[in-house]
N, C-alpha and C positions, 0 to 999 in steps of 0.2 A: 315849700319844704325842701329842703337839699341837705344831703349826708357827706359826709367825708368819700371823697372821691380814692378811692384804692389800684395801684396800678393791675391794669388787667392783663393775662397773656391771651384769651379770649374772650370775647368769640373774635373772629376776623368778617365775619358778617353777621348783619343787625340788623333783623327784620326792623319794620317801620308801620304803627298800624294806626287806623285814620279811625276816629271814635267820634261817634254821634253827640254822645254824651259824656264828655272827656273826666269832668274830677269823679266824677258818678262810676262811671266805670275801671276806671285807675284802683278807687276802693273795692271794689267787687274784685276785682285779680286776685288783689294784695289777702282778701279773705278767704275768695275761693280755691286760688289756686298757691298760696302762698308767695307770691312776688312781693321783697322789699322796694321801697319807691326809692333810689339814687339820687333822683332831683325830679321836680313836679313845679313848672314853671304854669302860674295857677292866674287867671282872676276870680273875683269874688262871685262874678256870675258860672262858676264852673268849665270856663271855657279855658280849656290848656294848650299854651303855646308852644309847648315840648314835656318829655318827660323818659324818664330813662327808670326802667325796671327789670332788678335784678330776679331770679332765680337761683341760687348757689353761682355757679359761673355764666349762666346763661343770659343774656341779656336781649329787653325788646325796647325800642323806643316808639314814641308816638304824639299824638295831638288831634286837637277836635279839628274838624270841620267846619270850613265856616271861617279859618285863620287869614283867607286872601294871599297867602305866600304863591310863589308860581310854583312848588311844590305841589299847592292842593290840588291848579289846573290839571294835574298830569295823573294825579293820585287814582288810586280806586276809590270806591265807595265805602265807605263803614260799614264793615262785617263781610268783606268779601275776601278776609284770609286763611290762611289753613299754616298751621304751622305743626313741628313738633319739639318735642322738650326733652331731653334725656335728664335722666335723673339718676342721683347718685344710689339710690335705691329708694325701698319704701312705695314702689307703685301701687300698692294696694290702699293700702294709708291715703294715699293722696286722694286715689280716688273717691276714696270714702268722706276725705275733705270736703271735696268739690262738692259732692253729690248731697252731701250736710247744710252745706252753702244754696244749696241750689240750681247746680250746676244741671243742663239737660246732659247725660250722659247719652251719648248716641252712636259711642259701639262701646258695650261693656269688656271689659279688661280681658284677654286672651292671651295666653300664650303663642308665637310666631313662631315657626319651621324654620325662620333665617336664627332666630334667635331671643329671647328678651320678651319683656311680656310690657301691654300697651293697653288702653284706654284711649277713648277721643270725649271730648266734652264741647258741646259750643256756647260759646261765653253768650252773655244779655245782648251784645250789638249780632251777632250772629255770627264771629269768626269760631272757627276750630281750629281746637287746643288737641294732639293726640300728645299723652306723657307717657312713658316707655323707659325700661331699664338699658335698652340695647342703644350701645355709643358704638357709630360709627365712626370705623377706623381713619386717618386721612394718611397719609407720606409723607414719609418728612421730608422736607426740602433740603 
């Protein structure tokens, strides 16, 4: 399955995540956490040789395990990421998504002292998802 590809101004960096069970879980995002799939480079037997998923602007790419690229030799293990997601708002919502979905919620939504209010959730392979209102700032160059 592949979408119209749209020019992006970010992110400039794009996590990369290594999945046990590649189209299996690609669906479960796309459910749980809301992620459009961009492109989802598939075979039959579920095994994904890339795949690029949106968030609003945010974006993660990935593929199963098990692909043989010299990529994987180097890679971490399936489920061994931590990532976070800002969001244009709606954190509560979302969370309420996931947690509909099935999501293990394993720090319930709080308000932060730096700012912004956050959730963490860990997806079926084991990585953690934290989603949060609070967009940090960068410099412009």
């Amino acid at each position: 399955m592949a979408a119209t590809k749209t020019a992006m101004t970010t992110p400039a960096i794009v996590p990369i995540l290594n999945f046990a069970h590649g189209r299996r879980t690609i669906d479960w995002l796309c459910e749980a956490f809301g992620f459009e799939p961009l492109m989802v480079v598939a075979g039959e037997d579920g095994h994904v040789g890339h795949c690029e998923l949106a968030l609003g602007r945010q974006l993660v790419m990935g593929g199963s395990a098990g692909s043989g690229t010299p990529y994987e030799r180097i890679s971490h293990p399936p489920g061994r990421a931590m990532l976070y997601v800002a969001l244009d708002g709606g954190v509560r919502e979302h969370c309420e998504r996931a947690r509909a979905a099935g999501a293990e919620i394993v720090l319930e939504l709080e308000e932060k002292e730096y700012g912004g209010t956050d959730y963490t959730a860990r997806d079926p392979e084991g990585n953690l998802w934290t989603f949060g209102s609070y967009v940090p700032e960068v410099p412009a160059a």
